[in-house]
C-alpha distance (Angstrom), angle and dihedral (degrees) to the residues before:
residue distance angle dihedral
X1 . . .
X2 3.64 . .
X3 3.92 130.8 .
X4 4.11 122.5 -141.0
X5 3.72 107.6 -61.3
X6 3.45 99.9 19.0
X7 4.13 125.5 121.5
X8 3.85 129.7 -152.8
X9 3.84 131.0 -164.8
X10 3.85 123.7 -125.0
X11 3.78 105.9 -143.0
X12 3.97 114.1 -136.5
X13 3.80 96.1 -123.8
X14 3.95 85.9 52.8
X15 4.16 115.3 102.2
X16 3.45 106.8 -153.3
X17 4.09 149.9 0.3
X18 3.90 123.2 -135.7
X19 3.56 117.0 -162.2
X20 3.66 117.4 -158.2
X21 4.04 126.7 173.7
X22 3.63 137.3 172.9
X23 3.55 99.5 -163.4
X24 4.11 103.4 24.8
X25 3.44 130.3 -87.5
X26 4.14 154.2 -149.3
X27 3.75 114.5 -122.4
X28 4.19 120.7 -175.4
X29 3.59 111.9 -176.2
X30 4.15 110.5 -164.1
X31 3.79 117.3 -177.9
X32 3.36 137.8 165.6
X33 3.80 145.3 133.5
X34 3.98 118.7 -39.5
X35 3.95 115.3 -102.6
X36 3.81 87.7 -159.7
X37 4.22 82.0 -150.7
X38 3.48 132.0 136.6
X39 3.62 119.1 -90.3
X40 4.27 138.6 -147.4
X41 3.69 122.2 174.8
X42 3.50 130.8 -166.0
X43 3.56 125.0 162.4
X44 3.79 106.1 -39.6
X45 3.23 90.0 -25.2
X46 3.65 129.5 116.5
X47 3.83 127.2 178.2
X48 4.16 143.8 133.5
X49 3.19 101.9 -100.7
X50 3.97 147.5 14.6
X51 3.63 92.2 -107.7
X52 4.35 90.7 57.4
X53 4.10 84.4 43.7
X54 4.16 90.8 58.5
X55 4.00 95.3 38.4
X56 3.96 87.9 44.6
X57 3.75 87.1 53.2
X58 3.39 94.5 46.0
X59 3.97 99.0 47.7
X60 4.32 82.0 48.6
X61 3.92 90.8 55.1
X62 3.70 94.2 41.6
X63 4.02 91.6 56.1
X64 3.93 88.1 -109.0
X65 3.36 91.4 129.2
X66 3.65 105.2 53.8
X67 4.17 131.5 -120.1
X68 3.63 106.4 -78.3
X69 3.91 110.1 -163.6
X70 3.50 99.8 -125.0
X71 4.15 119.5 -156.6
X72 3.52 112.6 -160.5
X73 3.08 116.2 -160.3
């Protein structure tokens, strides 16, 4: 089960997903094909490698990456 602003993964040998909620709920589904690729998070961020993780971070805290406007929900 998940609490509010949590995410889960939906394995490819898995069949189905059953949503259940007892005060309503948001649900984003994102597919697509597999990259079959390494993978480090930290954060929100996502990359291949440590090395892309530190630089990523880096380019975020140096204003690189813009100023999303964020709604949280």
């Amino acid at each position: 089960s998940l609490k509010a602003n949590q995410m889960a993964l939906y394995y490819r040998d898995a069949s189905d997903i059953e949503l259940f909620s007892e005060t309503g709920a948001e649900f984003l589904a994102l597919g697509g094909q597999p990259l079959n690729e390494t993978v480090y998070a930290y954060g929100p961020f996502v990359m291949n490698n440590e090395d892309e993780i530190r630089r990523c971070i880096a380019n975020y805290q140096s204003g690189k990456m813009g100023d999303p406007d964020v709604v949280n929900h």
